[in-house]
Structure formats: structure tokens, C-alpha cells
C-alpha positions as CSV (number, residue, x, y, z in Angstrom):
1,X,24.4,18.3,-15.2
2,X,21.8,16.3,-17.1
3,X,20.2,18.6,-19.8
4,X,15.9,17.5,-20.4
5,X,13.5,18.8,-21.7
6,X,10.4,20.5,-19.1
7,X,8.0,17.8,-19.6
8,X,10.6,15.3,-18.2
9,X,12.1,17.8,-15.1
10,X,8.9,17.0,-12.9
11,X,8.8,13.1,-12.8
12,X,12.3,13.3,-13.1
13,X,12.6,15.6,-10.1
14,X,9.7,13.3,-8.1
15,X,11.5,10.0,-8.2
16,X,14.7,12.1,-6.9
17,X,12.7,13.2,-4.1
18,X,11.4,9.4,-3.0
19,X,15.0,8.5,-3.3
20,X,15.9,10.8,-1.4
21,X,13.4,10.4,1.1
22,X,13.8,6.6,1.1
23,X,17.3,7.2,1.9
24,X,17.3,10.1,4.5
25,X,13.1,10.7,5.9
26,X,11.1,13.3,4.6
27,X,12.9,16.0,7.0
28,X,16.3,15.2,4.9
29,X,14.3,15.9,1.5
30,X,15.4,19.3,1.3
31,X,15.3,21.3,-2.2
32,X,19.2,20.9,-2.3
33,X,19.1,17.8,-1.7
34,X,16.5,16.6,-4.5
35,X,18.3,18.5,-7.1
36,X,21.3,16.6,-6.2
37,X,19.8,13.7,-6.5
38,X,18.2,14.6,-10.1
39,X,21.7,16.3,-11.5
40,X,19.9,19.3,-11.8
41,X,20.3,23.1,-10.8
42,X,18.2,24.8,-8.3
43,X,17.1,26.9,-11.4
44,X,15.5,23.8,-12.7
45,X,13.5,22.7,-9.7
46,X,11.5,26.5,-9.3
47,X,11.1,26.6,-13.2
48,X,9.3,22.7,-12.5
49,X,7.4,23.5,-9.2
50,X,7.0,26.6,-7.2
51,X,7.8,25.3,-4.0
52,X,9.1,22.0,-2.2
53,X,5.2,21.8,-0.3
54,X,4.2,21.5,-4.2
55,X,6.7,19.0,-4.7
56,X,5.4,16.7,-1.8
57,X,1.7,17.2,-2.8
58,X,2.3,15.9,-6.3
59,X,4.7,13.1,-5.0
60,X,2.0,11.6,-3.0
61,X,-0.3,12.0,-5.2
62,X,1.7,10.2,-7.7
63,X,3.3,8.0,-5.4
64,X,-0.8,6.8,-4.3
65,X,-2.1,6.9,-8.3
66,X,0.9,4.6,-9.7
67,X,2.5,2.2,-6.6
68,X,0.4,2.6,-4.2
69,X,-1.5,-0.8,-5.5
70,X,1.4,-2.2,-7.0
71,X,2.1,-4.7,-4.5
72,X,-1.3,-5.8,-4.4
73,X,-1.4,-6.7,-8.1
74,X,1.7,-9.0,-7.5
75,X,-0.6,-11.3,-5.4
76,X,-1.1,-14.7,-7.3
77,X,-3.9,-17.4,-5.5
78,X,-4.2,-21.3,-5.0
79,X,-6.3,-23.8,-5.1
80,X,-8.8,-23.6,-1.9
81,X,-9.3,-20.0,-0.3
82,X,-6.8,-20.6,2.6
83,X,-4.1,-21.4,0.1
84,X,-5.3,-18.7,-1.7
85,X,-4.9,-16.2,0.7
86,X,-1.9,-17.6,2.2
87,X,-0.1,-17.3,-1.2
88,X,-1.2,-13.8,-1.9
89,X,0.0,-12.5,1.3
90,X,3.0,-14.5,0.9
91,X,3.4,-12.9,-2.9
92,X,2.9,-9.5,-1.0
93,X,5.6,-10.1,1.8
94,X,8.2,-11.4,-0.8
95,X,7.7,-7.7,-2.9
96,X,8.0,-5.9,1.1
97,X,11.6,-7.8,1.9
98,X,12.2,-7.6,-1.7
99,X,12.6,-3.4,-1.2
100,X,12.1,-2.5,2.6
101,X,13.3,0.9,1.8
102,X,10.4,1.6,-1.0
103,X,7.6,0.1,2.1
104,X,9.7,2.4,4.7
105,X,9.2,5.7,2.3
106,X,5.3,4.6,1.9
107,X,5.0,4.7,5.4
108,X,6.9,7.7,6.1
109,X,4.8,9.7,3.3
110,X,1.4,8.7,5.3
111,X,2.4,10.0,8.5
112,X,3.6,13.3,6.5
113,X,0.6,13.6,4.8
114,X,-1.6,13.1,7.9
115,X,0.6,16.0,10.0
116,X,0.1,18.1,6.9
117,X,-3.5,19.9,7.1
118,X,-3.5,20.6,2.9
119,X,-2.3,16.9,2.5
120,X,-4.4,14.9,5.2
121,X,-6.7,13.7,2.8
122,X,-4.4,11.7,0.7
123,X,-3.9,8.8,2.9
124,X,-8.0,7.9,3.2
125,X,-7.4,7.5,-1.0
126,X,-4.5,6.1,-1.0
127,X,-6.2,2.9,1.7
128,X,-9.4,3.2,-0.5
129,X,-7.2,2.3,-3.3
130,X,-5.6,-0.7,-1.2
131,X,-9.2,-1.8,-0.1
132,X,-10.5,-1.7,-4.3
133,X,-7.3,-3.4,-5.2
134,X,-7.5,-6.4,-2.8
135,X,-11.6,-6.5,-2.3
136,X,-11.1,-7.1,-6.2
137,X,-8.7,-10.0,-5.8
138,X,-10.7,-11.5,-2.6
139,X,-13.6,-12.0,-5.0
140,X,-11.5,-13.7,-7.9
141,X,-9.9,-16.1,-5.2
142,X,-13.8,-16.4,-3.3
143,X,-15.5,-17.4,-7.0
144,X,-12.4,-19.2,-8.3
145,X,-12.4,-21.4,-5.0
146,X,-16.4,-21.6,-4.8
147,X,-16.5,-19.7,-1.5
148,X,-18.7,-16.4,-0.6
149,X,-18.1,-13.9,1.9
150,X,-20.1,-13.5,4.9
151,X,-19.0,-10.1,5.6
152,X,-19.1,-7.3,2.9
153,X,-16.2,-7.6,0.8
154,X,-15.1,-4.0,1.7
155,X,-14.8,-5.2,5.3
156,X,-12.6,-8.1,4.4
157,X,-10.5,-6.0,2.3
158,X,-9.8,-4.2,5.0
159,X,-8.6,-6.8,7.3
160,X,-6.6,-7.7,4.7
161,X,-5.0,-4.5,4.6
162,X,-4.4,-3.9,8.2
163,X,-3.1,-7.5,8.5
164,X,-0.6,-6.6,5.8
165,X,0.2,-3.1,7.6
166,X,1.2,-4.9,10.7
167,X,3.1,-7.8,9.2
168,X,5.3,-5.1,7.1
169,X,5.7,-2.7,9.9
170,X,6.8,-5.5,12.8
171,X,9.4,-7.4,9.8
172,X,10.9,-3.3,9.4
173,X,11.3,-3.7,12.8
174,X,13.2,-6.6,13.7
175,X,13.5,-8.1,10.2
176,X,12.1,-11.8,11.7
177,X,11.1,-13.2,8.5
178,X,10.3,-16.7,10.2
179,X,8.1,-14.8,12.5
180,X,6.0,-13.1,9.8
181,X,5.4,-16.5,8.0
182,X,4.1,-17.2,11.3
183,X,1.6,-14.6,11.1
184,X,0.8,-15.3,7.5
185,X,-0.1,-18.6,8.6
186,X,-2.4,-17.8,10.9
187,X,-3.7,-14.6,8.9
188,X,-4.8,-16.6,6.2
189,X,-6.3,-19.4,8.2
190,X,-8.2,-16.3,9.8
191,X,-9.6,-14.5,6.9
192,X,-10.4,-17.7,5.0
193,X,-12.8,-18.3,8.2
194,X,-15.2,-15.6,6.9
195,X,-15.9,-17.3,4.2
196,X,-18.4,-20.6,3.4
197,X,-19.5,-22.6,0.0
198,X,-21.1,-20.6,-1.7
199,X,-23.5,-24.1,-2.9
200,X,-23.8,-24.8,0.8
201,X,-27.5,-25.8,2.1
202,X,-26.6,-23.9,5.1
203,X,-27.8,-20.6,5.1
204,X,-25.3,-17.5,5.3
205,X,-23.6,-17.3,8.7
206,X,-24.5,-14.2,10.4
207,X,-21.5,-13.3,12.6
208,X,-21.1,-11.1,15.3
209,X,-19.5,-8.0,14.0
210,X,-21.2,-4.4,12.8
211,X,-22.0,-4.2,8.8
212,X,-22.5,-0.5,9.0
213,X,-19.5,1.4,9.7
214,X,-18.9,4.9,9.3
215,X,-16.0,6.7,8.0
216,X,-14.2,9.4,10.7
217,X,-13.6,12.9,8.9
């Protein structure tokens, strides 16, 4: 049994419990089982948290504060805006089929968090963190490329992020990677749409699609 000191047992005892989860689902993360998984005694896990629903709070809460975005800051863009969002979601699929159990866990820890009253709010952060982390990079590629947005940048970041959603969710499903270059393709000829020159004489499109949205408790 590893010996270590009490500021290392919790982190220690977290990235046990993704593995753990990654390898077996959330229900399989039993306290046993994480202590296994960390070389440590049962002891050690009640003298680091004071129950497993502890455990899970501060895993998602870490897992949302330090990889939640960490895909997203892989994304690296091209030349004009298509290109450049082509490339980024192509940057962000290679980091899904690069791990597919790390995007599985992520997934799995959502819908845990959403049946779990105490936890439900943690997924609406952890998509507000997606949307600030590629709203971010949308504006680099849009002022890099010489493009504005004609839809508030929060609402394009969110297309990005449900685009991204779907495209990992259906390649954990049937693991078609010629199919989600597919999608890519046409993702990023579809989100390069809502954008225009930002020196062009013509005036800001207006398009047909709500500005005002409100967030659902």
C-alpha cells in the first residue's frame, strides 16, 4: 500500500475514482473499488472524505474546473473561417478518438449529476465553461479571418458545442470515423455561414432566429 501524505490522499483518491468510473460506469465506482484503484485502505478514504456522495461532488467539480475545457484549448485555426472551424473541430475530434474512455466518463458524470438533486447544477457550469472556452476561440478565428458574427457569439458557441456533443456521442457509438469527417465538413461549412466581412458595405444580415433566449431552471 502506497504511503502519502493527506494533502495528496484526495486528488489521489479522485483520479482513482474517474478511472474507475471510466472503466466500469459510475454504479461500479464503489468505495472498495476506488481504494483499490488508489492502493489505499478503506481507513484512508473516510480520513480524506466523509462519504462516497462527497467524493462524486468534488470529482465533478474538479473534473468541470480542470478538463472540462481541455479539449477545447487543443483547437488550432486556418486561414479563412471555414478552414478555421473545420480545423478546430477536427483538432477536437482527434483529442475524442485519441481517449474515448476519458469522453465516455464526461458523459456518464453529466447524466449522474443531472439524476442527482445536490449535483444538478453542475452540468449548466460545466456547458457555460464549454460555451466561454469556444465563444473565446470563435472570436480569435472571426477577427484573425476578418469575419463578424451575425448572431451573438454566445449563441454560436453553443452550436458549436452541441455540434461537437453529437459528433462525439454518434463516433462512441459506431466508431465511423469517415462518417464524422463527414459531419465536420458540413458543420464547419454550417457555422462559417453565420458569419460575413466584417469591412463588408453590406449591412449586418439579420437572420431568422430568436436573440433572446432564456435559460430553463
Amino acid at each position: 500500500m502506497t504511503r502519502m501524505s493527506a494533502a495528496d490522499r484526495r486528488p489521489a483518491l479522485l483520479e482513482a475514482a474517474f478511472r474507475v468510473i471510466a472503466a466500469e460506469g459510475v454504479h461500479g465506482a464503489t468505495t472498495r473499488a476506488i481504494v483499490a484503484e488508489a492502493d489505499m485502505s478503506l481507513a484512508s478514504f473516510h480520513y480524506a472524505f466523509t462519504s462516497r456522495d462527497e467524493m462524486m461532488h468534488e470529482l465533478i467539480a474538479h473534473v468541470i474546473e480542470n478538463q472540462a475545457v481541455a479539449a477545447f484549448e487543443s483547437l488550432r485555426f486556418g486561414a479563412d473561417l471555414r478552414t478555421a472551424v473545420r480545423d478546430g473541430l477536427r483538432a477536437f475530434f482527434e483529442v475524442v478518438t485519441a481517449d474515448p474512455a476519458h469522453e465516455q466518463t464526461m458523459f456518464e458524470l453529466v447524466q449522474y449529476s443531472l439524476r442527482t438533486p445536490e449535483l444538478a447544477a453542475l452540468p449548466r457550469k460545466q456547458y457555460s465553461g464549454y460555451r466561454l472556452a469556444v465563444g473565446g476561440l470563435l472570436e480569435t478565428a472571426a477577427a484573425d479571418t476578418g469575419m463578424v458574427w451575425m448572431l451573438p457569439l454566445d449563441d454560436v458557441a453553443r452550436m458549436v458545442v452541441a455540434l461537437t456533443d453529437g459528433i462525439t456521442v454518434a463516433w462512441l457509438a459506431d466508431r465511423d470515423s469517415a462518417a464524422a469527417s463527414r459531419v465536420i465538413e458540413f458543420a464547419a461549412t454550417s457555422i462559417a455561414a453565420l458569419a460575413q466581412p466584417a469591412h463588408s458595405s453590406t449591412p449586418v444580415v439579420t437572420l431568422p432566429y430568436p436573440t433572446t433566449t432564456t435559460e430553463t431552471p
